[in-house]
C-alpha positions in Angstrom: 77.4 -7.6 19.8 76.4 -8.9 16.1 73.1 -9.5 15.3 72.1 -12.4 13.1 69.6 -12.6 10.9 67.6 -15.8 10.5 66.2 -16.2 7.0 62.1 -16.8 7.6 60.6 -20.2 6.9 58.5 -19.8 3.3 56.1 -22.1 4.3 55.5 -19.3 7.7 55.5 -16.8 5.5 52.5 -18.3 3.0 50.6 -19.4 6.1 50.9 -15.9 7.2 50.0 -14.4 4.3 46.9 -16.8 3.9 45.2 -16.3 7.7 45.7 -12.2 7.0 42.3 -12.3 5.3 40.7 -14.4 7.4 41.9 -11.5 10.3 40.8 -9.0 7.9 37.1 -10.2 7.9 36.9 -11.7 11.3 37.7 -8.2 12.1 35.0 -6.8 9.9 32.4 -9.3 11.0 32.7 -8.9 14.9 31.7 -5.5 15.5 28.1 -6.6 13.4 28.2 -9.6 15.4 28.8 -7.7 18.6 26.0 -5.0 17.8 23.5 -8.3 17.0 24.2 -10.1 20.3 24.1 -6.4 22.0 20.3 -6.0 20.5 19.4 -9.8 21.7 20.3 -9.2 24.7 19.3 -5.9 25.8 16.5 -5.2 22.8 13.5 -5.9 25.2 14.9 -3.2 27.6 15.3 -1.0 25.2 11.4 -1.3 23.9 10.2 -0.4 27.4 12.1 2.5 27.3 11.0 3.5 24.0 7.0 2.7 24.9 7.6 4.9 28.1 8.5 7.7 25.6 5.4 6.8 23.2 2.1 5.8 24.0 1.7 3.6 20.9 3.6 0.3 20.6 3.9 0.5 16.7 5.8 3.9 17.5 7.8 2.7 20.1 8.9 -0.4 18.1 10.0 2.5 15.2 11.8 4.7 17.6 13.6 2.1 19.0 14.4 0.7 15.1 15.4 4.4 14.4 17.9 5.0 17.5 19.7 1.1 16.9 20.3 2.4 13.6 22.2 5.5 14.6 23.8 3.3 17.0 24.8 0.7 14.6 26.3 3.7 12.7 28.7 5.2 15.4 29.0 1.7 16.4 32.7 2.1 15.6 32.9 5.6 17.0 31.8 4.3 20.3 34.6 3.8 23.0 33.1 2.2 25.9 30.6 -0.2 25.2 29.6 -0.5 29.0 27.7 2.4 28.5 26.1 1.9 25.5 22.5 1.9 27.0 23.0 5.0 27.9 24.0 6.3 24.2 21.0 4.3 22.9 18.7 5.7 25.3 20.2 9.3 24.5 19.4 8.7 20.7 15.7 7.2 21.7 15.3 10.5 23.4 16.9 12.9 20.8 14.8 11.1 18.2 11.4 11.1 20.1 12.2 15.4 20.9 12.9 15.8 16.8 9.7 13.8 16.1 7.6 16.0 18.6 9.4 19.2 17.1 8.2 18.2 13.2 5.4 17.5 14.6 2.7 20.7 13.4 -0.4 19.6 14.7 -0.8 19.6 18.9 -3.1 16.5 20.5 -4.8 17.9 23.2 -6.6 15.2 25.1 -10.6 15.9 25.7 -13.4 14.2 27.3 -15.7 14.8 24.0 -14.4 14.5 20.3 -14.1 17.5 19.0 -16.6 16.5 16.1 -19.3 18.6 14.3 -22.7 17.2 15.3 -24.0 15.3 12.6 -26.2 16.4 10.0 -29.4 14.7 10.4 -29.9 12.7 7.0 -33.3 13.7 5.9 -35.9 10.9 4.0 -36.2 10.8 0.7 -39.4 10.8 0.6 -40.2 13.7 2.4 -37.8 15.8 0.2 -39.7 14.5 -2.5 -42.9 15.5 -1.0 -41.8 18.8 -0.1 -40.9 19.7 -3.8 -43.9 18.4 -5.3 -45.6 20.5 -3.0 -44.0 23.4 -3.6 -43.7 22.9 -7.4 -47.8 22.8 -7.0 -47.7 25.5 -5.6 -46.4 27.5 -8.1 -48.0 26.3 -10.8 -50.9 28.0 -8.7 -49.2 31.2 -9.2 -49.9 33.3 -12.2 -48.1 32.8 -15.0 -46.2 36.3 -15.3 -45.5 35.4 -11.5 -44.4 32.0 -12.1 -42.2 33.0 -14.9 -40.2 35.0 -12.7 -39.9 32.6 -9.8 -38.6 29.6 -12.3 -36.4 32.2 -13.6 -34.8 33.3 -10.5 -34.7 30.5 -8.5 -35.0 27.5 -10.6 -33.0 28.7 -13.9 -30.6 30.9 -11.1 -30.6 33.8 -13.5 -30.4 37.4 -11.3 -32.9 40.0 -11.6 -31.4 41.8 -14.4 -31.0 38.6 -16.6 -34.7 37.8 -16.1 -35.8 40.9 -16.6 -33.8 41.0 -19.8 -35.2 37.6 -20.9 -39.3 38.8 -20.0 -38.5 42.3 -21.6 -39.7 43.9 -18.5 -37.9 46.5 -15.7 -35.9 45.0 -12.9 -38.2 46.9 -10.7 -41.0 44.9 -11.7 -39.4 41.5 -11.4 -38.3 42.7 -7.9 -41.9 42.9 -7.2 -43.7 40.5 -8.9 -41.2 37.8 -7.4 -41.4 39.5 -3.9 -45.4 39.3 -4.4 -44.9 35.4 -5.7 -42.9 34.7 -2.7 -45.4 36.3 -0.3 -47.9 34.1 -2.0 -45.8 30.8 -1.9 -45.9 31.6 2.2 -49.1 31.5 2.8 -50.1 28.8 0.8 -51.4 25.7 2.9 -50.3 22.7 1.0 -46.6 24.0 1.5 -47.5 24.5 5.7 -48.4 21.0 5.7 -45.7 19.8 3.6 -43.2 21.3 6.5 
């Protein structure tokens, strides 16, 4: 038995030649257009699973963004697309446990906020008030007294500094401040003041 060969047409041969492209990225196309008709049709599915996994919707709609694009990845990988809810649910789930494991800080729900009470904001003017009172005060104390107390508390300079700067012992500014203080105490304009 002889075989015969039959020279090919060279018009088949450019036609041929001319549709492999067109194979080429009709081949290249339909997988993407496969995935984008997969996520039309089964994307609202998928977000219910995702917000049964988060509790906000902005989170679920970026879990669910987050697994379609690992899926769109190993979309080639894939062998059975029947079951390819079940791989994008898998990577909704792996992503949600690997966000919860980064995660550093617990939430721990409460029936109180677990806020500081708030400092009451106090009125200006009864700051004011209560300084010049207390700056009367000490103008009532005398003046070696008064020294001492601007120098300690007003200036901030310890004991030794203001002893240094009256030329005086540290003992006595101990006491003459402890006896201005005593003094400052007892005064009435201050009690009022309060």
């Amino acid at each position: 038995m002889t075989v015969t060969k039959v020279p090919a047409c060279t018009s088949a041969s450019k036609s041929a030649s001319k549709s492999a492209p067109a194979t080429a990225t009709r081949a290249a196309a339909s997988p993407r257009l496969s995935f984008t008709s997969y996520v039309r049709a089964r994307g609202p599915g998928l977000l219910r699973t995702a917000r049964s996994l988060t509790a906000n919707p902005s989170d679920a709609e970026d879990l669910l963004q987050t697994a379609l694009t690992k899926t769109y990845v190993a979309w080639e990988r894939i062998e059975d697309h029947r079951a390819l809810d079940g791989y994008v649910r898998r990577a909704l789930v792996n992503t949600r446990t690997s966000q919860w494991r980064k995660r550093k800080v617990d939430e721990f729900a409460c029936d109180e906020l677990p806020e500081p009470d708030p400092v009451p904001v106090s009125d200006p003017a009864e700051a004011q008030s209560l300084r010049d009172a207390m700056w009367r005060a000490i103008m009532k104390l005398p003046d070696r007294q008064r020294a001492m107390v601007v120098l300690r508390y007003y200036e901030d300079l310890s004991e030794a500094q203001t002893a240094e700067v009256l030329g005086v012992s540290i003992g006595t500014v101990k006491s003459a401040v402890s006896r201005a203080l005593g003094k400052l105490r007892e005064d009435p304009a201050l009690h009022l003041a309060r």
